[in-house]
Steps between C-alpha positions, in 0.01 A plus 500: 500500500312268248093554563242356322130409501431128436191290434436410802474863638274588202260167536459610891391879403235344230374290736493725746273716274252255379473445876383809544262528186336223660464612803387832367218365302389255808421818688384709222706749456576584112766266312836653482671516160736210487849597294528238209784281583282444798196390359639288188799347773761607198802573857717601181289830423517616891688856567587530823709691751589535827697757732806269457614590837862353577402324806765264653755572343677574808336359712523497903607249704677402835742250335728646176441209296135546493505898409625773425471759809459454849225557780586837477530550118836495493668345222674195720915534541455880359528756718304829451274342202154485558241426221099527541229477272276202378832264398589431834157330557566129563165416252243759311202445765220689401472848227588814542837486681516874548409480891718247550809704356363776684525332783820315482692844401329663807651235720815536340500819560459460898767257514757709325417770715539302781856373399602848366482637818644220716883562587641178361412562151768409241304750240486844735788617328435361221417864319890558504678243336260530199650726211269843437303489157719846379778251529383167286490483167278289263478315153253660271261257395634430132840350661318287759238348254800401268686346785190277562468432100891428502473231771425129492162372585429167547320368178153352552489125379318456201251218350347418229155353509293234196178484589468765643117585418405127624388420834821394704703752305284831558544362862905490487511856360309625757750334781810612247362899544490463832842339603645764235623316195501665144224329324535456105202264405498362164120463324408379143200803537446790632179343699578546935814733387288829702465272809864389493654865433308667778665246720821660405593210236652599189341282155687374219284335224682247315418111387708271732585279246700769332834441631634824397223726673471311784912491555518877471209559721701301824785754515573558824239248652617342826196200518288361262130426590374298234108430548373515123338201366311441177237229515436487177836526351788205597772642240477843660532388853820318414598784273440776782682285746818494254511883436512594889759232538756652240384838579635395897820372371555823317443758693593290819196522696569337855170257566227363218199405742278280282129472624413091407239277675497169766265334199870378339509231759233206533369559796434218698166379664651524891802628629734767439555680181867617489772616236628198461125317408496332116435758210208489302437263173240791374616486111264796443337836719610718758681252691686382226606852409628591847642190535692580114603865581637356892743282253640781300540708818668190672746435152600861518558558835748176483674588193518880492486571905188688416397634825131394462240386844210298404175526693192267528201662689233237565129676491565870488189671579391862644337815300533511166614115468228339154569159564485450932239859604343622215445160327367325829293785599285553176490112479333506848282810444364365115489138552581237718862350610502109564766373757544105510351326867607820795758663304767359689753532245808758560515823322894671561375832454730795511435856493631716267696751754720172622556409145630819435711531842673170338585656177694818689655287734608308184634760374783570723572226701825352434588145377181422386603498131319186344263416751172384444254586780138419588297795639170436715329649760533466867270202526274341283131478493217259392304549149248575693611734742639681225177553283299554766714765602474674145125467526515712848752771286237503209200493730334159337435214560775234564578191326265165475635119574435227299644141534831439290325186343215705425689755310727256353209369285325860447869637335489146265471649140134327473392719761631776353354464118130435680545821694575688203234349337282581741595877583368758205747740668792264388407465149408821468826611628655282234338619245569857525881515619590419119482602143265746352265451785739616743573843287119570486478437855700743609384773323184456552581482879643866475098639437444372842504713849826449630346297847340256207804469306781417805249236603426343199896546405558278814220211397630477110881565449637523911682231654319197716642693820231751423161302386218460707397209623790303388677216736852505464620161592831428635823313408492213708852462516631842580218567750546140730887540515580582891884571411628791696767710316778606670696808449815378759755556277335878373566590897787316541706671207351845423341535888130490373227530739123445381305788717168465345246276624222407266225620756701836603478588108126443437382874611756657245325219251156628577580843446614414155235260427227730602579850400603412112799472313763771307 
């Protein structure tokens, strides 16, 4: 029995108890003393426990396929075994269970007295055909735990995670502990190896580009998960990407799930967006990297029967995601988010649990060697619909509409000079993010109170997402597009099935949002 504590369960108890702090205070009774991890939202730092009572594990019912032991607690098509206690309860109901088992074993009682006593029983005489203890023998301990050492057990599968620290792959280790795997994740740093080793995952630090490390560490490996990406360094991407692939071929790993994105294709302004849509002519960026590394994959696969999957989530949001929660949130709570005329335009979001329910499936579904398959949610929403629904999570205020013309000529790059012209903040921004300016800025910001020095870290050297008062304007042409993309082929080969709707996910997005951030 596998039993474990998750983020949901620990979110629920600290809202639970700033629940009650409130309430406390609103009818003036002293503040309680709030444990850390509640106050500062860090669900990583939480130590909890429960009674871990086995409950339903065999579990009553009328019908054997649906349990375990009958009506009468007996186990079904077994005569003479009866079991009681809290694991024959059909669901937990409500702490303690003690009465209950109480109860139940009472009852049990009554009835075995009742059939002990009736003159049909097959076990009345049941006392004589059982041998006496003076006659039976036993196996000491020692022999019987080397028996069980000696025999076969069915090995665990085992994966190895990239990326694991980053947003979607944090997620997949958490869904590879709980289905069981071995978990070897392999990190450049030793920065989120605590979080990853207290979920049971075992950390091997090594550079991916370095064939030989990254070969050795895939011994035994059943499935690749590769989620790493380096923005800011092409070469290594494509380097990385070589390394696993000759590290699968040697030690014969069965499945290479690679993690790449819908933006390879041009999407198009109406319509459908399918596998089969035209690549991108992006000669530079992420897309053109994706679309690059999809190649190699593709070459490989028909060449050297690599066993390689290629995945291309569309907008992959949910807790911990920079670029589609965090990024939108702060953007609403700082400044102000444009949208062009009602927001009309389609956003294919996808949450981060189906994203990762495609990558296991992936993993061991058969002939799906060379595949290429889009990954979106279960229905799209608008631009609007979907900011305004990350305002709600962040508790701000929701996006602002401006006609597309109107934006079209407030984005032209006269606009922009005679804004910055115009804005202090902007050149004084400039002015400080470089050179000796920037060195003596920095220290000096260390003499400040640390309240003083986050904020004015934010207004100088943060990122746009974070400045007050600024308008972040969109991209026309991503924004207006109303294609919807379809994951057919994603359910008709590996049997995926979006489950999360964008609106069912927004109170697990204001719990993030609002009580901070590990």
């Amino acid at each position: 029995m596998h039993w474990k504590i998750h983020d949901r369960e620990k979110a629920d108890q600290a809202e639970l108890a700033l629940t009650i702090a409130k309430e406390f205070q609103r009818i003036g009774l002293p503040s309680p003393i709030l444990a850390d991890w509640v106050r500062t939202g860090r669900l990583g730092e939480a130590s909890m426990q429960d009674g871990s009572h086995p409950i339903g594990s065999t579990r009553m019912s009328v019908d054997p396929r649906f349990g375990v032991v009958n009506a009468d607690s007996q186990v079904h098509g077994v005569d003479g075994v009866f079991i009681t206690g809290s694991s024959v309860f059909p669901t937990a109901g409500h702490a303690n269970p003690t009465l209950m088992i109480v109860a139940l074993a009472a009852r049990l009682a009554q009835h075995l007295k009742r059939t002990l006593a009736s003159p049909n029983n097959p076990l009345r005489n049941v006392d004589s055909s059982l041998p006496s203890l003076a006659r039976t023998s036993y196996k000491p301990l020692s022999e019987i735990t080397g028996e069980l050492e000696a025999a076969e057990m069915p090995r665990r599968p085992k994966a190895a995670v990239t990326g694991a620290t980053g947003f979607i792959g944090r997620r997949l280790v958490q869904r590879l502990a709980e289905a069981e795997w071995d978990i070897t994740c392999l990190l450049r740093s030793e920065q989120g190896a605590r979080r990853l080793r207290d979920q049971g995952a075992q950390v091997s630090f090594l550079d991916l580009a370095d064939v030989t490390a990254t070969t050795a560490a895939l011994a035994g490996v059943d499935a690749i998960f590769h989620c790493a990406y380096d923005w800011n360094d092409h070469e290594w991407n494509r380097s990385a990407l070589l390394s696993l692939m000759a590290g699968c071929r040697v030690q014969g790993c069965g499945r290479l799930v690679h993690l790449s994105s819908f933006v390879v294709y041009k999407t198009p302004a109406v319509g459908e967006l399918t596998e089969e849509a035209a690549r991108t002519d992006s000669s530079e960026g992420y897309a053109h990297m994706k679309r690059e590394l999809e190649a190699v994959i593709t070459k490989a696969v028909s060449e050297t029967s690599l066993p390689a999957v290629i995945l291309q989530p569309t907008i992959v949001y949910g807790p911990y995601s920079k670029p589609w929660t965090i990024d939108p949130a702060d953007m609403l709570r700082f400044g102000a988010v444009v949208l062009p005329d009602g927001g009309e335009g389609l956003c294919n979001a996808v949450h981060v649990d189906d994203v990762v329910q495609a990558m296991l499936l992936s993993a061991r579904a058969p002939d799906v060697i060379g595949e290429r398959m889009l990954i979106s949610g279960p229905e799209p929403v608008t631009w609007a619909e979907f900011y305004a629904g990350i305002a709600r999570a962040a508790g701000v205020k929701g996006p602002v509409f401006r006609p597309a013309s109107a934006i079209l000529r407030e984005g032209g790059a006269g606009n922009k000079a005679l804004r910055f012209l115009l804005s202090p903040e902007r050149i004084v921004r400039r002015a400080v993010q470089v050179g000796p300016v920037a060195v003596a800025t920095r220290v000096a910001m260390h003499l400040l109170p640390d309240a003083s020095r986050r904020e004015l870290q934010d207004r100088l050297f943060g990122p746009n997402t974070r400045r007050r008062g600024f308008v972040h304007l969109p991209n026309l042409d991503f924004l207006q597009k109303r294609a919807v993309v379809t994951s057919e082929k994603a359910r008709r080969v590996i049997g995926y099935r979006p489950e999360v709707k964008f609106q069912d996910a927004l109170p697990e997005l204001a719990t993030f949002l609002r009580q901070g951030r590990p």
